[in-house]
NUSEDO-36878 format. One record per atom (N, C-alpha, C, O): atom name; z negated, y negated, x. Coordinates in Angstrom, 3 decimals. Each point is the difference from the previous one (the first is absolute). Layout:
BEGIN
[rec 'CA' [Z Y X]],
...
This chain:
BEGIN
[rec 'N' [108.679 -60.944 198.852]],
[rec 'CA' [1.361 -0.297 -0.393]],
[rec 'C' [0.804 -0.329 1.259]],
[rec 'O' [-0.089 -1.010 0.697]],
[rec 'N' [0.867 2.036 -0.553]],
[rec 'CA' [1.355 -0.762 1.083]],
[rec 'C' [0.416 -0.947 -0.294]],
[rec 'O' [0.056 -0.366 -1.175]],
[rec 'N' [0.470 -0.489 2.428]],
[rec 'CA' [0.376 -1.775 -0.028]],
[rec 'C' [1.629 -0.106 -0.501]],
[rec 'O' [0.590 -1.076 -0.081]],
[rec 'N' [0.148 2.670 -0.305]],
[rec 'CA' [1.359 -0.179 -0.617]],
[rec 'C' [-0.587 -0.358 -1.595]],
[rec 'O' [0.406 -0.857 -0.785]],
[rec 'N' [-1.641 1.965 0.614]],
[rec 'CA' [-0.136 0.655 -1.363]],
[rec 'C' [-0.673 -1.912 -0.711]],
[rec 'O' [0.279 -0.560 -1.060]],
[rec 'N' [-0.954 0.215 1.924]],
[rec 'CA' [-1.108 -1.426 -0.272]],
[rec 'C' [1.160 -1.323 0.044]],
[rec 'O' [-0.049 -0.892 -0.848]],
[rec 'N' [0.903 0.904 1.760]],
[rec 'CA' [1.436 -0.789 -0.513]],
[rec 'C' [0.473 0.114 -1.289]],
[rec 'O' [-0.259 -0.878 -0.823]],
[rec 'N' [1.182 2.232 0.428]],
[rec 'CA' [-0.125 0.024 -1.694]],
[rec 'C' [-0.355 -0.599 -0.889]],
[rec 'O' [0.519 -0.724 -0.850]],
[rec 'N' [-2.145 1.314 1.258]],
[rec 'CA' [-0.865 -0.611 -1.218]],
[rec 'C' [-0.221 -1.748 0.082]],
[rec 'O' [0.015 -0.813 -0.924]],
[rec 'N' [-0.207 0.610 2.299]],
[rec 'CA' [-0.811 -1.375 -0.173]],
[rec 'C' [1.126 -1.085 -0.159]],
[rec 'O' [-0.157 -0.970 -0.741]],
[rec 'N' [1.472 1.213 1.586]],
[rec 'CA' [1.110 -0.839 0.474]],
[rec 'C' [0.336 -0.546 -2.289]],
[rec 'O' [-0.272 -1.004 -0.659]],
[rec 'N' [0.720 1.906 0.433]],
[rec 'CA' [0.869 0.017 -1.764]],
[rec 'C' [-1.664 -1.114 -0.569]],
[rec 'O' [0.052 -1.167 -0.385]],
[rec 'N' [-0.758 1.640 0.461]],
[rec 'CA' [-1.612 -0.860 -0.514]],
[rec 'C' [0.233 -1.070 0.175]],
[rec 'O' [0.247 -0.807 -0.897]],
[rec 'N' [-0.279 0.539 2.221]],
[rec 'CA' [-0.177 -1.588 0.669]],
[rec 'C' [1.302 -0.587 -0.483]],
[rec 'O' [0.066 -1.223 -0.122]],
[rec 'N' [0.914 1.933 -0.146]],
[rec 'CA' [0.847 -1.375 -0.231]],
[rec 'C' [0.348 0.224 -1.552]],
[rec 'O' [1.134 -0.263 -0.401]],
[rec 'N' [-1.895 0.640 -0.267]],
[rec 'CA' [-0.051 0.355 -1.653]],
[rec 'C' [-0.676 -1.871 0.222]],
[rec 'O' [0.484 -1.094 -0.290]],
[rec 'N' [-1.556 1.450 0.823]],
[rec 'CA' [-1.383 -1.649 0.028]],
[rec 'C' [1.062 -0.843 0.462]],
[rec 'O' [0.233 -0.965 -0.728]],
[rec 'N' [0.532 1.101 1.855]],
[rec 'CA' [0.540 -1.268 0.378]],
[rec 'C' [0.986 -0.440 -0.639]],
[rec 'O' [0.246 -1.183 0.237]],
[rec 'N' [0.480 1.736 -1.032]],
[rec 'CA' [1.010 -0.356 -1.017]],
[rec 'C' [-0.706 -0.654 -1.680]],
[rec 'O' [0.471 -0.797 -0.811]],
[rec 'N' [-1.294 1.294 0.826]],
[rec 'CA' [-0.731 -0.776 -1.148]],
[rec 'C' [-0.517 -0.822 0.578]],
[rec 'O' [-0.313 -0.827 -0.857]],
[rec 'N' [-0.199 0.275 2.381]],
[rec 'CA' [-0.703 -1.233 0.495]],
[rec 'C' [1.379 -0.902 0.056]],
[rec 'O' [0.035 -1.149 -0.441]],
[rec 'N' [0.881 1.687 0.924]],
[rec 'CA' [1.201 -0.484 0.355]],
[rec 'C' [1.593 -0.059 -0.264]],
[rec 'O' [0.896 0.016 0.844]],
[rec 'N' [-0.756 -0.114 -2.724]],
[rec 'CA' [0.688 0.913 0.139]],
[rec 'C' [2.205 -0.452 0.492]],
[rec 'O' [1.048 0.621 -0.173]],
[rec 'N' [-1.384 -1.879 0.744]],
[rec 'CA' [1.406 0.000 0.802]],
[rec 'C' [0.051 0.469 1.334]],
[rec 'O' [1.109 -0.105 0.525]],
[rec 'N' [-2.135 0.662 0.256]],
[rec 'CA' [0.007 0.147 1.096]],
[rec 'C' [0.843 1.288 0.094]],
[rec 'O' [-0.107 1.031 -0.664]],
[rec 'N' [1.265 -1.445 1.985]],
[rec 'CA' [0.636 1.543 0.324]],
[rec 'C' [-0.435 0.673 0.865]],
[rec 'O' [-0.558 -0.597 0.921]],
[rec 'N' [0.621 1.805 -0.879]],
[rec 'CA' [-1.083 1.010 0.913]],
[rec 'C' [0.824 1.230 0.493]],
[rec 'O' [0.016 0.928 -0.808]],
[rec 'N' [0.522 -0.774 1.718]],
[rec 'CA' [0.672 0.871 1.028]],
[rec 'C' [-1.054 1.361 0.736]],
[rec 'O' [-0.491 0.182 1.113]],
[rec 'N' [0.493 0.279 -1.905]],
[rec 'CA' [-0.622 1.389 1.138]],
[rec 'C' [0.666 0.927 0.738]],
[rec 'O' [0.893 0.655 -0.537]],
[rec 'N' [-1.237 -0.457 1.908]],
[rec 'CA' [0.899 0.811 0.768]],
[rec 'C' [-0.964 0.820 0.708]],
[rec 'O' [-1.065 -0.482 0.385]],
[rec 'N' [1.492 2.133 -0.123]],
[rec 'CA' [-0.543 0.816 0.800]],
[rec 'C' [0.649 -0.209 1.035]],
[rec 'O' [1.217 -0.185 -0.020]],
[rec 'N' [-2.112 0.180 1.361]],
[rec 'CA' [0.242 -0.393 1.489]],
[rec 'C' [-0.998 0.327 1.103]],
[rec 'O' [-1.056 -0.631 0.039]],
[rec 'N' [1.319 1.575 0.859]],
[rec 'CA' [-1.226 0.766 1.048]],
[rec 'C' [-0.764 -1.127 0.556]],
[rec 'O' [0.656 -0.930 0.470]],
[rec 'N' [-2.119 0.857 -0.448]],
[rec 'CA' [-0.554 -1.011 1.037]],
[rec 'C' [0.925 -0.431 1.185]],
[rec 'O' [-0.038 -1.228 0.077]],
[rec 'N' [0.716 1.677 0.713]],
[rec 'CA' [0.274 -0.271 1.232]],
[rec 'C' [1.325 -0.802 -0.757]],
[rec 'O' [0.463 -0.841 0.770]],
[rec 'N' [-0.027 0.874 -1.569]],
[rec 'CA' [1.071 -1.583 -0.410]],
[rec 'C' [-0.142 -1.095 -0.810]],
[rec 'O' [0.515 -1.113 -0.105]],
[rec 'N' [-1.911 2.169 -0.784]],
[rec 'CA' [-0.356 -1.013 -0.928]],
[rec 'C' [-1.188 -1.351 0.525]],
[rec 'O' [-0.172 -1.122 -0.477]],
[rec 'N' [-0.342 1.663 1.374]],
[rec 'CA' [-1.209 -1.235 0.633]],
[rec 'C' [0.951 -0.901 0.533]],
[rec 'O' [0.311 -0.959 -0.706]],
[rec 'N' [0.226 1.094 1.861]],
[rec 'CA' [1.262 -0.886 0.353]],
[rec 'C' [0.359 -1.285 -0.870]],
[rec 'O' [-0.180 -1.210 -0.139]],
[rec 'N' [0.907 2.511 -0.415]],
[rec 'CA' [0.605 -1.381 -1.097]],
[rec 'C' [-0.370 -1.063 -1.453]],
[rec 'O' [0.632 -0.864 -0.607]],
[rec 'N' [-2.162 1.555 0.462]],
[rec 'CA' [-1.284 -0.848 0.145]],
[rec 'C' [-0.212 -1.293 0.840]],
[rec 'O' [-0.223 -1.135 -0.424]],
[rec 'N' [0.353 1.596 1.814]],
[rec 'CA' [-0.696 -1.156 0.682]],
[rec 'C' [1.555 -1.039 -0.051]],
[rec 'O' [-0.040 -1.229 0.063]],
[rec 'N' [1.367 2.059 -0.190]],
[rec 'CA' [1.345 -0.965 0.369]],
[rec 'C' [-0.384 -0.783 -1.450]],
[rec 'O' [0.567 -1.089 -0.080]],
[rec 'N' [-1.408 1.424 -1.069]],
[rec 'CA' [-0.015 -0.849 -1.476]],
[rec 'C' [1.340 0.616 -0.648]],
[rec 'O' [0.602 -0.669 -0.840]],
[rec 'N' [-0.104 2.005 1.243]],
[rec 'CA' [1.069 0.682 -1.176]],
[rec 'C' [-0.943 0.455 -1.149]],
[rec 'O' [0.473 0.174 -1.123]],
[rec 'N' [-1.694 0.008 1.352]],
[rec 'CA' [-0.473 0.228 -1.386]],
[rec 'C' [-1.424 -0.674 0.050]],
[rec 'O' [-0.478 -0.239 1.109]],
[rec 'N' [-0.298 -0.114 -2.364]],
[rec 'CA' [-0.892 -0.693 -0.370]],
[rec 'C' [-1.795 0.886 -0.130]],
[rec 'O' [-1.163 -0.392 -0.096]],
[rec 'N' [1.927 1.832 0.174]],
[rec 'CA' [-0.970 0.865 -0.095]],
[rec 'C' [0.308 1.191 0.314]],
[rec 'O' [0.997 0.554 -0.465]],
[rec 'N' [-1.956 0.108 1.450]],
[rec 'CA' [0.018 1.920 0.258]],
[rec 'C' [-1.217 0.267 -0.418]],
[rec 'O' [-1.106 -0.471 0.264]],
[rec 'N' [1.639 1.632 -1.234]],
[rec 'CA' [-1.262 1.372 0.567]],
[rec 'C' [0.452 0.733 1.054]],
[rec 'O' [1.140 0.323 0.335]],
[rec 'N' [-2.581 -0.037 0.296]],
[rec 'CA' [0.657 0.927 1.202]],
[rec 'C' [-1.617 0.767 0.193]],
[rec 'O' [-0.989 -0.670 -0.295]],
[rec 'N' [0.872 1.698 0.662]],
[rec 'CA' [-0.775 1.069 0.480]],
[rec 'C' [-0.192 0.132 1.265]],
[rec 'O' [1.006 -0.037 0.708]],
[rec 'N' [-2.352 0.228 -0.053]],
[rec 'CA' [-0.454 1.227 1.151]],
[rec 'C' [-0.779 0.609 0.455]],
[rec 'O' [-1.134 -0.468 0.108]],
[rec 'N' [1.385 1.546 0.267]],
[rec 'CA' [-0.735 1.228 0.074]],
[rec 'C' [-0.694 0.118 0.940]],
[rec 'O' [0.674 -0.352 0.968]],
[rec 'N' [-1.974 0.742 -0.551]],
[rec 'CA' [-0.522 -0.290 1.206]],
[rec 'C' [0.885 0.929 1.379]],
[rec 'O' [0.277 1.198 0.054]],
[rec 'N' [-0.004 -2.323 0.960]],
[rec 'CA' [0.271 0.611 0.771]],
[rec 'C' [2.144 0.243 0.097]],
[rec 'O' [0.588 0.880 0.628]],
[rec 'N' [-0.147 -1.666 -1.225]],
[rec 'CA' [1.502 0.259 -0.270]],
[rec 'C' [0.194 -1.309 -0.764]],
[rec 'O' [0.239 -0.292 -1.171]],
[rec 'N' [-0.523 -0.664 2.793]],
[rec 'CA' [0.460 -1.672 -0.631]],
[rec 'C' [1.533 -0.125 0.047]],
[rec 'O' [0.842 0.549 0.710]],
[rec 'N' [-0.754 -1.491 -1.744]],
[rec 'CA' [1.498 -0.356 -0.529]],
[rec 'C' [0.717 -1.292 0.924]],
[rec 'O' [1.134 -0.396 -0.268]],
């Protein structure tokens, strides 16, 4: 499974569970390339990345 095609599926799943674990929590998802999204990770603009890599074509 490609990591667009395995987002799809797994991303809509996981927060099916986390809304029944949780269900006032608000949840913001945004598409964003590794090279802005780790960043602003470490600045704490967001609480969580997925991010991918491929051998050999570090981010």
């Amino acid at each position: 499974m490609q990591s667009r095609a395995a987002a799809l599926v797994l991303v809509p799943a996981a927060l099916r569970l986390l809304r029944e674990a949780h269900p006032h929590l608000r949840v913001h998802v945004t598409h964003m390339e590794p090279e802005r999204s780790l960043p602003a990770l470490q600045a704490r603009d967001f609480d969580l990345v997925l991010a991918e890599e491929y051998p050999g074509n570090r981010s």
